[in-house]
KOLGU-4560 file (N, C-alpha, C; in nm, 3 decimals, padded with zeros to 5 digits):
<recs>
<n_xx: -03.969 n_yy: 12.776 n_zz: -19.960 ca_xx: -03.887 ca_yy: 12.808 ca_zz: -19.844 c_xx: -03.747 c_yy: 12.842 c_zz: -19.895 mol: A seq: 1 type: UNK>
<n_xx: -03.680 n_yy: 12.988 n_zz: -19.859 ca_xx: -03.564 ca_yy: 12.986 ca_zz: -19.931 c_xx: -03.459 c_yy: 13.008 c_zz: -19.798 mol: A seq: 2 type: UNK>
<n_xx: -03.339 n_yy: 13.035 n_zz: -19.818 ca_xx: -03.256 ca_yy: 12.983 ca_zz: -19.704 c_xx: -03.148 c_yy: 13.136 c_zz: -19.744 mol: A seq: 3 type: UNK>
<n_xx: -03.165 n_yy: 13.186 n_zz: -19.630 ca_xx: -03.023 ca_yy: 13.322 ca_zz: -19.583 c_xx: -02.923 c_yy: 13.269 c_zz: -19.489 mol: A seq: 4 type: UNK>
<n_xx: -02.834 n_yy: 13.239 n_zz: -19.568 ca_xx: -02.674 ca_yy: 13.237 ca_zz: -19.529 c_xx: -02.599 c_yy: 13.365 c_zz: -19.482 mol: A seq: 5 type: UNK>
<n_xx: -02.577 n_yy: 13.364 n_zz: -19.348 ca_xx: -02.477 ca_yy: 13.455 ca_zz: -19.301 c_xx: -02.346 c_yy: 13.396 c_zz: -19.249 mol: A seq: 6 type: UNK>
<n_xx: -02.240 n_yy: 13.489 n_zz: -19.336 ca_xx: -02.122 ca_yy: 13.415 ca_zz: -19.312 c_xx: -02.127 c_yy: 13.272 c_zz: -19.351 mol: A seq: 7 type: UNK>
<n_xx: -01.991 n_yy: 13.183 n_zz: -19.280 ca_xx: -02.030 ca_yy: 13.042 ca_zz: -19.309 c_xx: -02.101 c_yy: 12.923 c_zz: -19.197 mol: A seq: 8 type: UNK>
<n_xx: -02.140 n_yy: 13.004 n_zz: -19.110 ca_xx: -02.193 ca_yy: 12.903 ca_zz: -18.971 c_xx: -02.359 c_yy: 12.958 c_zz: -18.973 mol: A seq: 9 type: UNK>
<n_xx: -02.382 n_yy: 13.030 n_zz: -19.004 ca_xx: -02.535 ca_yy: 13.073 ca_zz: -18.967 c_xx: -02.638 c_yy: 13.033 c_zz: -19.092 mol: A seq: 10 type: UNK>
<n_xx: -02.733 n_yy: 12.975 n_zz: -19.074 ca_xx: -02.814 ca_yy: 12.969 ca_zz: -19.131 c_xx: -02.966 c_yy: 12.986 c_zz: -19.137 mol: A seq: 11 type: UNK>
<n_xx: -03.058 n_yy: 13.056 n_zz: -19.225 ca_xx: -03.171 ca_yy: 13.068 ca_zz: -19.147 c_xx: -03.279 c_yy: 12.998 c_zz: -19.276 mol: A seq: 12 type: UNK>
<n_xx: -03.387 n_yy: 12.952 n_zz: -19.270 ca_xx: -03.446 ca_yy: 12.882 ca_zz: -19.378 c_xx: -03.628 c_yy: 13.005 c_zz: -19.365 mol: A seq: 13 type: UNK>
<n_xx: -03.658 n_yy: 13.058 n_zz: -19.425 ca_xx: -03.810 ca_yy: 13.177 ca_zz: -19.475 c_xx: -03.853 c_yy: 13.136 c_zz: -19.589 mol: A seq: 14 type: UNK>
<n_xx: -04.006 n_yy: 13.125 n_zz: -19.532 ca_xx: -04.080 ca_yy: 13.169 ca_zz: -19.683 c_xx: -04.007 c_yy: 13.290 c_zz: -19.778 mol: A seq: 15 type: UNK>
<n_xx: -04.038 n_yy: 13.223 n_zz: -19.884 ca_xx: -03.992 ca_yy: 13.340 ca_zz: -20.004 c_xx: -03.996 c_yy: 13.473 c_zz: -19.959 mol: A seq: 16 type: UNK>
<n_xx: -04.130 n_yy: 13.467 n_zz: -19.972 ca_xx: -04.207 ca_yy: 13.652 ca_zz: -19.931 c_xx: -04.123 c_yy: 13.678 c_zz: -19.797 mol: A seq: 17 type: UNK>
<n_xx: -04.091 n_yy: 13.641 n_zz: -19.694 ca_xx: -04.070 ca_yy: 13.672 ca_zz: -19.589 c_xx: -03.928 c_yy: 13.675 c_zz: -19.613 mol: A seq: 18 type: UNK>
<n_xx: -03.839 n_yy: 13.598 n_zz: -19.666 ca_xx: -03.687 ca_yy: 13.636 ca_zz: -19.697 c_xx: -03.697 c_yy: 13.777 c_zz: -19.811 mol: A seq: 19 type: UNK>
<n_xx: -03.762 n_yy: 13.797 n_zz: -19.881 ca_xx: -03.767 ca_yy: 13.902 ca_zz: -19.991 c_xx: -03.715 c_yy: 14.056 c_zz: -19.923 mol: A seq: 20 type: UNK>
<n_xx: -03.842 n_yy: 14.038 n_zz: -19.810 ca_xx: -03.838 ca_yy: 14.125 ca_zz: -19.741 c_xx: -03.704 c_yy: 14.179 c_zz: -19.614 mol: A seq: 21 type: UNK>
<n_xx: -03.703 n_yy: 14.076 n_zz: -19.598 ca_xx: -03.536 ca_yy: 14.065 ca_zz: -19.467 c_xx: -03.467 c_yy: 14.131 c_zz: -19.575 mol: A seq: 22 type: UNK>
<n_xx: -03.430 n_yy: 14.012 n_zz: -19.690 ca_xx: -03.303 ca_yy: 14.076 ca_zz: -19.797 c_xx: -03.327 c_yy: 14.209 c_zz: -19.793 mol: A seq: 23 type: UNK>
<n_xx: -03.414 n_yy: 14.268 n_zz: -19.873 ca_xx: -03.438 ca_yy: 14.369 ca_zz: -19.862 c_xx: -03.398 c_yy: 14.505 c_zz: -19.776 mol: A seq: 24 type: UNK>
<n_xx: -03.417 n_yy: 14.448 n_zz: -19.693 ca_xx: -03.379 ca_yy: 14.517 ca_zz: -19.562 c_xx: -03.255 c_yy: 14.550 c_zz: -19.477 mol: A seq: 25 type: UNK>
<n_xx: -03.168 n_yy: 14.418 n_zz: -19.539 ca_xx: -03.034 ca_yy: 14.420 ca_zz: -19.488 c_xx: -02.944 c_yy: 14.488 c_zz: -19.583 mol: A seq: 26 type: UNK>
<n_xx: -03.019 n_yy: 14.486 n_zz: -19.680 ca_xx: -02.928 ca_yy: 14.563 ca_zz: -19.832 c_xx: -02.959 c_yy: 14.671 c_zz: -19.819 mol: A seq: 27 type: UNK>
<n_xx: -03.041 n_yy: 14.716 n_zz: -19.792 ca_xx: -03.050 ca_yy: 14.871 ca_zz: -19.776 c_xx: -02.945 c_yy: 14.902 c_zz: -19.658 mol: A seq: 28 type: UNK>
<n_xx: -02.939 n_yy: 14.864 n_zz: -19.525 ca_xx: -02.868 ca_yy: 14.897 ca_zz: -19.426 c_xx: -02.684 c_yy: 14.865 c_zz: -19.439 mol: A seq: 29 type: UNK>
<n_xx: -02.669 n_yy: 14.746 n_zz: -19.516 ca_xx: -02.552 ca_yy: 14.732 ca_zz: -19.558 c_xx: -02.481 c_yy: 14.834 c_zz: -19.647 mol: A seq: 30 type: UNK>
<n_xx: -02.557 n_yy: 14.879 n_zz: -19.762 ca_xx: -02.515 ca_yy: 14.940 ca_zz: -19.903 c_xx: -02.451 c_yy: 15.038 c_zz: -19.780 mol: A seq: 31 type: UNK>
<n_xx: -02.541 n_yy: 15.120 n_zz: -19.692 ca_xx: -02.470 ca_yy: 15.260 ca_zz: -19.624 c_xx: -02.399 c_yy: 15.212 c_zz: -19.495 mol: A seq: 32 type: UNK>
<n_xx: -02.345 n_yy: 15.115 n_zz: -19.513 ca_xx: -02.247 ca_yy: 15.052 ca_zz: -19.418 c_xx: -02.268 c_yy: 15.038 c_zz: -19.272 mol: A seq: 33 type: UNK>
<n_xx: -02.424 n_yy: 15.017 n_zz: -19.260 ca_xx: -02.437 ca_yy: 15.006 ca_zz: -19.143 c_xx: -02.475 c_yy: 14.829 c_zz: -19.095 mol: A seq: 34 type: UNK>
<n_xx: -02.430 n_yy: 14.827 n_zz: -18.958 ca_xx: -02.449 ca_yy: 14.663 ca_zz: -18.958 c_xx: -02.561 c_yy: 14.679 c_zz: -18.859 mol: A seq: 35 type: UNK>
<n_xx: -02.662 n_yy: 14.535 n_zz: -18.882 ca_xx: -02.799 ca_yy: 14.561 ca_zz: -18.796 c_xx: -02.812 c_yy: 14.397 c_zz: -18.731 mol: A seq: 36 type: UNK>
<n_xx: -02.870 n_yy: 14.416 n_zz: -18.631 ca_xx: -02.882 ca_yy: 14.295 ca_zz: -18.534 c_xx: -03.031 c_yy: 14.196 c_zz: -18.622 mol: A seq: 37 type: UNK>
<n_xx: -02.969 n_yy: 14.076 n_zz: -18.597 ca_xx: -03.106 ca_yy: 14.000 ca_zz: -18.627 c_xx: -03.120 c_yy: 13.870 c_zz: -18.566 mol: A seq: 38 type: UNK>
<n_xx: -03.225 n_yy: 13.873 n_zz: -18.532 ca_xx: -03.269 ca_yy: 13.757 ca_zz: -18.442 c_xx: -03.380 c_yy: 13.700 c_zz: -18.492 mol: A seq: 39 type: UNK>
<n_xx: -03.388 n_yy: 13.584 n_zz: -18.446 ca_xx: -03.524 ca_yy: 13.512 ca_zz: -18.452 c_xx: -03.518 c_yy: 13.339 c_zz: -18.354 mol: A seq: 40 type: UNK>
<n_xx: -03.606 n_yy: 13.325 n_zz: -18.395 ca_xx: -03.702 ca_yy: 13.191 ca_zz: -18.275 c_xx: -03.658 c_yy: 13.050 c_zz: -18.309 mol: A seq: 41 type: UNK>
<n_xx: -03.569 n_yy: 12.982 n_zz: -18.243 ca_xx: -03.534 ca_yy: 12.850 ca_zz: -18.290 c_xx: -03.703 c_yy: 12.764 c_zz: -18.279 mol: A seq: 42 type: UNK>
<n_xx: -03.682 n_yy: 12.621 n_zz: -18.320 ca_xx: -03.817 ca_yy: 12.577 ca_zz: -18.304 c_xx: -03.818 c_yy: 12.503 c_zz: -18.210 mol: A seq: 43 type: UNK>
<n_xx: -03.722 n_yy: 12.494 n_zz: -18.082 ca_xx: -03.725 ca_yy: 12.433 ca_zz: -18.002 c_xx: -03.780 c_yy: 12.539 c_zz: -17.874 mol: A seq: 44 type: UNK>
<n_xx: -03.740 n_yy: 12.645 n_zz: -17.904 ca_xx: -03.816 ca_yy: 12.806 ca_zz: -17.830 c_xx: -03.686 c_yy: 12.908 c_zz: -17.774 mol: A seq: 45 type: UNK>
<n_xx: -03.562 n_yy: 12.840 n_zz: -17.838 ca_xx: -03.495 ca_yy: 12.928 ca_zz: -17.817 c_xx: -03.454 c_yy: 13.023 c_zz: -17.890 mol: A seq: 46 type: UNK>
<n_xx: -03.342 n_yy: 13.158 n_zz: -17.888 ca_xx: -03.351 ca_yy: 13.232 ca_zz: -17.963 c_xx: -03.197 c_yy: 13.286 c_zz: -17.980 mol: A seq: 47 type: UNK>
<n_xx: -03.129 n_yy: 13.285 n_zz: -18.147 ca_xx: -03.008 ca_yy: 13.320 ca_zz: -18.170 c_xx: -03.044 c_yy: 13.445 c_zz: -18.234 mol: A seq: 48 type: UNK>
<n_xx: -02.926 n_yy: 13.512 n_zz: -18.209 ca_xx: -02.893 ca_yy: 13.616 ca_zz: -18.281 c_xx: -02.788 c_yy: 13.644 c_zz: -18.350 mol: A seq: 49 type: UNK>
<n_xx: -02.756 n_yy: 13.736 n_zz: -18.443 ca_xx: -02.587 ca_yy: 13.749 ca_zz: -18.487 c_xx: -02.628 c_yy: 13.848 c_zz: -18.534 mol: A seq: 50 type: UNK>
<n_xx: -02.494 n_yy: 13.942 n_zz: -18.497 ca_xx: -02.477 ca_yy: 14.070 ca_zz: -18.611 c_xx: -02.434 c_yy: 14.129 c_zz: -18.715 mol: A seq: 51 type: UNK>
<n_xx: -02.517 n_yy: 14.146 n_zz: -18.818 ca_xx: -02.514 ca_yy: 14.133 ca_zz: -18.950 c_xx: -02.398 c_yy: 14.264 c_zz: -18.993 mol: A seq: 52 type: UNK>
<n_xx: -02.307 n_yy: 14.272 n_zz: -19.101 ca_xx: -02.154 ca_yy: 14.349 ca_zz: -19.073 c_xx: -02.203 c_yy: 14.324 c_zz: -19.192 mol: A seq: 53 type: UNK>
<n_xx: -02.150 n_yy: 14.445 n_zz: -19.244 ca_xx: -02.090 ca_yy: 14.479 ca_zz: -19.393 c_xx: -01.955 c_yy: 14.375 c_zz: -19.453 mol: A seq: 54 type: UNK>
<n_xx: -01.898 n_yy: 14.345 n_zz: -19.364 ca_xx: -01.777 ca_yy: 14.266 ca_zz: -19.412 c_xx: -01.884 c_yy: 14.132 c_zz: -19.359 mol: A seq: 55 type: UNK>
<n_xx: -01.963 n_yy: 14.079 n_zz: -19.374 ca_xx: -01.992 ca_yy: 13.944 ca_zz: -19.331 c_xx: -02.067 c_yy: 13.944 c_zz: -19.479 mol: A seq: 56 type: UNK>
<n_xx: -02.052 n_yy: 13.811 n_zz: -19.530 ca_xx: -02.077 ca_yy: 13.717 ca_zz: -19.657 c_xx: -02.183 c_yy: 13.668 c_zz: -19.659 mol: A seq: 57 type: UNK>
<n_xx: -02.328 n_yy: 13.701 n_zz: -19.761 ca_xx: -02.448 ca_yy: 13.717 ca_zz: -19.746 c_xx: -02.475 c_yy: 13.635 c_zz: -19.831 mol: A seq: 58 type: UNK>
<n_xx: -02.563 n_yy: 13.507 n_zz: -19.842 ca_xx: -02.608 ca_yy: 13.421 ca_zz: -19.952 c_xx: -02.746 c_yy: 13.404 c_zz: -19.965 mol: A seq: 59 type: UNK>
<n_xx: -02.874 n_yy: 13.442 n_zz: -20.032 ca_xx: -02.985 ca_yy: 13.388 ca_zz: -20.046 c_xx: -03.024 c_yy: 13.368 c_zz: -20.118 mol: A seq: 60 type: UNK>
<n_xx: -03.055 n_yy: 13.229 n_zz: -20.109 ca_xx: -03.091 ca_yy: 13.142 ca_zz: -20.230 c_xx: -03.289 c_yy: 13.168 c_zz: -20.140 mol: A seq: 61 type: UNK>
<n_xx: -03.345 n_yy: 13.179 n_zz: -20.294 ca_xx: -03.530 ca_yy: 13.183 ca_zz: -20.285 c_xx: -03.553 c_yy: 12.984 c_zz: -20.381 mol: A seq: 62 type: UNK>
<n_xx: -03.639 n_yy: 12.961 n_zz: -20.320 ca_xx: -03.694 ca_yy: 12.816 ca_zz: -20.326 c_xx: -03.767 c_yy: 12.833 c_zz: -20.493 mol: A seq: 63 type: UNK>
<n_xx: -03.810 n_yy: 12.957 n_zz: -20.508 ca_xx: -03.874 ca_yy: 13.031 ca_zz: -20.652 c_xx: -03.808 c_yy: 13.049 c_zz: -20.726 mol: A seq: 64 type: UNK>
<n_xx: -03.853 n_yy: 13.048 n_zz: -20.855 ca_xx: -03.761 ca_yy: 13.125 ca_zz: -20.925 c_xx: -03.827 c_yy: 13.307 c_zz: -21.003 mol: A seq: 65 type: UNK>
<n_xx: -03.942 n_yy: 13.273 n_zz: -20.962 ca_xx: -04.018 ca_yy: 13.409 ca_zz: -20.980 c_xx: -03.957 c_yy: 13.506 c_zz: -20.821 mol: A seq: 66 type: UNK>
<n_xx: -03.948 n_yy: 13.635 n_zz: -20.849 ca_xx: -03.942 ca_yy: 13.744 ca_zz: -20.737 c_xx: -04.084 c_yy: 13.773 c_zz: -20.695 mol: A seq: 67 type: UNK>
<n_xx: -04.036 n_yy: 13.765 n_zz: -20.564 ca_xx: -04.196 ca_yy: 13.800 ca_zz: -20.466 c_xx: -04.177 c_yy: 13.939 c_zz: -20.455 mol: A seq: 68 type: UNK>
<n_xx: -04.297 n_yy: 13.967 n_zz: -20.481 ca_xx: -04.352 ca_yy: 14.158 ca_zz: -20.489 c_xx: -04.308 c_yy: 14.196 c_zz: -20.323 mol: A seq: 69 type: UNK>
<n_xx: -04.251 n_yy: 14.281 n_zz: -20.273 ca_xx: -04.252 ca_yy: 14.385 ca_zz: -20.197 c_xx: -04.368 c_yy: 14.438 c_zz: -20.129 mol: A seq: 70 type: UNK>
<n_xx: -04.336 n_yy: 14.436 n_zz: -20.010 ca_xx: -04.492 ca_yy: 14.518 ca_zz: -19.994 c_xx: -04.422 c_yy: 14.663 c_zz: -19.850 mol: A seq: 71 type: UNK>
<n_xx: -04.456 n_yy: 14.777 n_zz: -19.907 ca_xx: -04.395 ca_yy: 14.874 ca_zz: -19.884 c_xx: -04.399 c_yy: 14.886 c_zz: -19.711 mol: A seq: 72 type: UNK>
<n_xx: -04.510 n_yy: 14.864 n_zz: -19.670 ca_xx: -04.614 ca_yy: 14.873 ca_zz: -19.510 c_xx: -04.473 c_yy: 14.774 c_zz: -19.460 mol: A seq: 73 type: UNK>
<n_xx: -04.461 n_yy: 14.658 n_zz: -19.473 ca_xx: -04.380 ca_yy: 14.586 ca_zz: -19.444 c_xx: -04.224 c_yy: 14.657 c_zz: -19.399 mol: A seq: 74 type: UNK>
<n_xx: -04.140 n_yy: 14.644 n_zz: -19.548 ca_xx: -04.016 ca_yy: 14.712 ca_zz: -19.594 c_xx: -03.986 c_yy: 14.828 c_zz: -19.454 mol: A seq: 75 type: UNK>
<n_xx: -04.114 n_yy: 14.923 n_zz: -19.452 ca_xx: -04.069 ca_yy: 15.012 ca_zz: -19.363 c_xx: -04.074 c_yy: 14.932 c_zz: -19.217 mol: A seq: 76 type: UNK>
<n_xx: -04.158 n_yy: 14.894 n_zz: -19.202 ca_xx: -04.186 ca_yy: 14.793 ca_zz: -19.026 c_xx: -04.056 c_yy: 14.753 c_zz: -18.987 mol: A seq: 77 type: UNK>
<n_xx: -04.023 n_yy: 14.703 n_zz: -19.120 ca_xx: -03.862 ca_yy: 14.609 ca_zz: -19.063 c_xx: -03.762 c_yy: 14.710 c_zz: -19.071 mol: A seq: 78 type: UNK>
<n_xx: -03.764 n_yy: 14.783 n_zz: -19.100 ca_xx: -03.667 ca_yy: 14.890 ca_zz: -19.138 c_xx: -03.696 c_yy: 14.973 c_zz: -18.995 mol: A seq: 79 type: UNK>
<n_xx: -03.757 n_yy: 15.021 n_zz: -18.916 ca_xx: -03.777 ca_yy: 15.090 ca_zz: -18.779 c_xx: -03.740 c_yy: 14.959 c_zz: -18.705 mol: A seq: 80 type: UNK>
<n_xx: -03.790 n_yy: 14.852 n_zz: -18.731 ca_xx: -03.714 ca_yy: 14.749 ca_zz: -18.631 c_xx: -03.570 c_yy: 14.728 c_zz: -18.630 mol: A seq: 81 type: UNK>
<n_xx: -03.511 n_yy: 14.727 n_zz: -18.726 ca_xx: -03.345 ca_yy: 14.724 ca_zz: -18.765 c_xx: -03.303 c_yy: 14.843 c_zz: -18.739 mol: A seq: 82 type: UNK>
<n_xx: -03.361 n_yy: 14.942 n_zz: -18.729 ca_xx: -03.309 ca_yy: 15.099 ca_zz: -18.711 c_xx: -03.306 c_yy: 15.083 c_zz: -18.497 mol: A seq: 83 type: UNK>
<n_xx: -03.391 n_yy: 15.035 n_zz: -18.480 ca_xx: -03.392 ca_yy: 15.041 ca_zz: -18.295 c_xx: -03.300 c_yy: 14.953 c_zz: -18.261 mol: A seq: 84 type: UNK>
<n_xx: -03.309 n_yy: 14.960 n_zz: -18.104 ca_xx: -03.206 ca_yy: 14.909 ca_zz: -18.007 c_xx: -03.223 c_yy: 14.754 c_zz: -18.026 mol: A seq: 85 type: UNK>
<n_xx: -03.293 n_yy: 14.693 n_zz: -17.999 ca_xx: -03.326 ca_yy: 14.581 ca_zz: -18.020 c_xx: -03.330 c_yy: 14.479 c_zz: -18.168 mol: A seq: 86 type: UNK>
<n_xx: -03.264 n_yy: 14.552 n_zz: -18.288 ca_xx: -03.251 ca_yy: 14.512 ca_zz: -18.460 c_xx: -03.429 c_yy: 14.412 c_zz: -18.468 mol: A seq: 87 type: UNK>
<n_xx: -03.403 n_yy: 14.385 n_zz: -18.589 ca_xx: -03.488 ca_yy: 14.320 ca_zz: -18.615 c_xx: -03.486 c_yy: 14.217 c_zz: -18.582 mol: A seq: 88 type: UNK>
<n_xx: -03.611 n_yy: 14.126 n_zz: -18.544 ca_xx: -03.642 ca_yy: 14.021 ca_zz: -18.432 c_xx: -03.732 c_yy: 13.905 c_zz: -18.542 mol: A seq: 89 type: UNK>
<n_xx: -03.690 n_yy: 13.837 n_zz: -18.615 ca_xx: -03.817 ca_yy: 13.735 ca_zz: -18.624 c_xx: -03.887 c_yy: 13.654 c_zz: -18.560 mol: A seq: 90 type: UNK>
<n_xx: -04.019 n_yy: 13.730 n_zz: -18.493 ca_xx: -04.051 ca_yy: 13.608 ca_zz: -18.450 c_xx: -04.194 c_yy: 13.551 c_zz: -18.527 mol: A seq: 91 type: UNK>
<n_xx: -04.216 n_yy: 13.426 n_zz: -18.509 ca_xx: -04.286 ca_yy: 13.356 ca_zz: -18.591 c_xx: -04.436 c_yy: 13.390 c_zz: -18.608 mol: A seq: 92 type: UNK>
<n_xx: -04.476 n_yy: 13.544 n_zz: -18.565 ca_xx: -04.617 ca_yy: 13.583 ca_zz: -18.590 c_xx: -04.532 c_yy: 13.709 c_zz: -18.673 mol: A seq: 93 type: UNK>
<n_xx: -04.453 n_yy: 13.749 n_zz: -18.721 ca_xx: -04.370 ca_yy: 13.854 ca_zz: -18.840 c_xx: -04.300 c_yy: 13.790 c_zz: -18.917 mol: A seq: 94 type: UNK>
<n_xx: -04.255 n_yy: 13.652 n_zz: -18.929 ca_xx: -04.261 ca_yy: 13.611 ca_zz: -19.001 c_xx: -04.341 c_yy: 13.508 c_zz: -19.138 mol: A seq: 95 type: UNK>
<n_xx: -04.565 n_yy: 13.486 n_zz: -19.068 ca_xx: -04.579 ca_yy: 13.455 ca_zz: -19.114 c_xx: -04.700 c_yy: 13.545 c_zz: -19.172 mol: A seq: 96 type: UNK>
<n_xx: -04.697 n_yy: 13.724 n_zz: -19.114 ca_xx: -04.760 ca_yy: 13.807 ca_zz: -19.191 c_xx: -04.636 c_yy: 13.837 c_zz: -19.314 mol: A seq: 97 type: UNK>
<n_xx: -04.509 n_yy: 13.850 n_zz: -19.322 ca_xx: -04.412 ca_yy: 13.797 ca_zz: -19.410 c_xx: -04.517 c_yy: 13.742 c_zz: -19.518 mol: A seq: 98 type: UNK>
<n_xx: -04.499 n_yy: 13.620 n_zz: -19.508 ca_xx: -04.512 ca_yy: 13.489 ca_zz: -19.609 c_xx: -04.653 c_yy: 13.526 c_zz: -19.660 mol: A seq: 99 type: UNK>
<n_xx: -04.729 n_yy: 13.598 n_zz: -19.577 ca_xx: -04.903 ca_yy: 13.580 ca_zz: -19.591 c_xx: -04.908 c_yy: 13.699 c_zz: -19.766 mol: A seq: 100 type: UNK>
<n_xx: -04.810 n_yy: 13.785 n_zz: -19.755 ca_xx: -04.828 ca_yy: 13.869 ca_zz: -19.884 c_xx: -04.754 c_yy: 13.844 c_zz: -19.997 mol: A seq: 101 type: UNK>
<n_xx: -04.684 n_yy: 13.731 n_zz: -19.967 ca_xx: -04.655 ca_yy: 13.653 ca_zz: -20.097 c_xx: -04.715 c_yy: 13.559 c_zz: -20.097 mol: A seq: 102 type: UNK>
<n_xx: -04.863 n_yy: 13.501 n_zz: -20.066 ca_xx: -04.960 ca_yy: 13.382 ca_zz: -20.019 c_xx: -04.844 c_yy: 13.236 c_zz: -19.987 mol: A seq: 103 type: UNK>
<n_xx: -04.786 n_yy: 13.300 n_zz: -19.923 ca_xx: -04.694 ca_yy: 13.131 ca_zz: -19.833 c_xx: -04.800 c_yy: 13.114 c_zz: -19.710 mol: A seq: 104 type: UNK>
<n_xx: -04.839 n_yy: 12.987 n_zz: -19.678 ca_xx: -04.876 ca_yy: 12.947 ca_zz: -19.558 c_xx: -04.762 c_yy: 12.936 c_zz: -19.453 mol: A seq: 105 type: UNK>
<n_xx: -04.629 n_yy: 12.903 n_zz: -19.505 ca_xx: -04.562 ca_yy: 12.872 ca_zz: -19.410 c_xx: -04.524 c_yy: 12.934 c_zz: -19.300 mol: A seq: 106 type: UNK>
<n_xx: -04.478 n_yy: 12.877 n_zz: -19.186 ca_xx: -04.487 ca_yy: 12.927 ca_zz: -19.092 c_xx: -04.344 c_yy: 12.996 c_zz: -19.021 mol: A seq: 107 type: UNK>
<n_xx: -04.280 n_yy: 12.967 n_zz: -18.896 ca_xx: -04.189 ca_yy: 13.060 ca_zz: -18.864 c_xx: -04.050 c_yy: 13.032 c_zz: -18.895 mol: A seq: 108 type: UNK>
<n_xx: -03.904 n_yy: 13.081 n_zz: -18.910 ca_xx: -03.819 ca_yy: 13.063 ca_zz: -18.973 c_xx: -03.771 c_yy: 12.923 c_zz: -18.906 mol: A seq: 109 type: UNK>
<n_xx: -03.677 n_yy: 12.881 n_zz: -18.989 ca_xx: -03.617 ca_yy: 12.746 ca_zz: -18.912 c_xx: -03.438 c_yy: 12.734 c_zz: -18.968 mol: A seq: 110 type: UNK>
<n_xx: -03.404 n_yy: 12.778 n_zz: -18.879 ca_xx: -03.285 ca_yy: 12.813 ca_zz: -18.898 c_xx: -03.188 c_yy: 12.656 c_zz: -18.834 mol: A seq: 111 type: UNK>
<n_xx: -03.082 n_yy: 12.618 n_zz: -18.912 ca_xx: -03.013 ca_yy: 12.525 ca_zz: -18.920 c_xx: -02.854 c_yy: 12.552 c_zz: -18.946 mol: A seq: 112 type: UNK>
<n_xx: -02.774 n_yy: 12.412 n_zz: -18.862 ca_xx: -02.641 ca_yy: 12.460 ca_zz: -18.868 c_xx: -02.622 c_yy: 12.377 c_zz: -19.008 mol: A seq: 113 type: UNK>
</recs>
């Protein structure tokens, strides 16, 4: 389980494979200075969001120390989701086809203050 730090108040905790892929995703949209919405599913059933800014301070630490492979089908999915009105959304059935291609069982993000 590795943990994406946005800024200094947000926190979100993903399977490896399933953070690989977010990172992924926000670095591409950042590098060309664009900022993209992201959300996902508290485990109580509610749902935060924040918007991810080029000037906002990005930390992810992976629970691994091996890099989880990419999987391209993915990369783009999240990438049309971050590209629409609605940014990318985790919710806990995309985040645990995520985890399923780096064989994590785990399940949906669990984000903590």
């Amino acid at each position: 389980m590795g943990t994406l730090h946005l800024g200094r108040l947000t926190r979100i905790d993903l399977p490896d494979a399933a953070l690989a892929h977010v990172h992924a995703v926000l670095i591409a949209k950042l590098r060309v200075h664009e900022p993209v919405l992201l959300g996902w599913a508290m485990p109580d059933g509610r749902r935060d969001e924040v918007l991810v800014h080029p000037t906002l301070s990005i930390v992810v630490r992976y629970d691994e120390d091996d890099s989880c492979r990419l999987d391209r089908a993915w990369v783009e999915r999240l990438m049309r989701a971050a590209n629409g009105v609605g940014g990318l959304q985790l919710t806990p059935e995309l985040v645990e086809g995520m985890a399923a291609v780096g064989g994590s069982t785990a399940g949906s993000p669990t984000p903590a203050d």
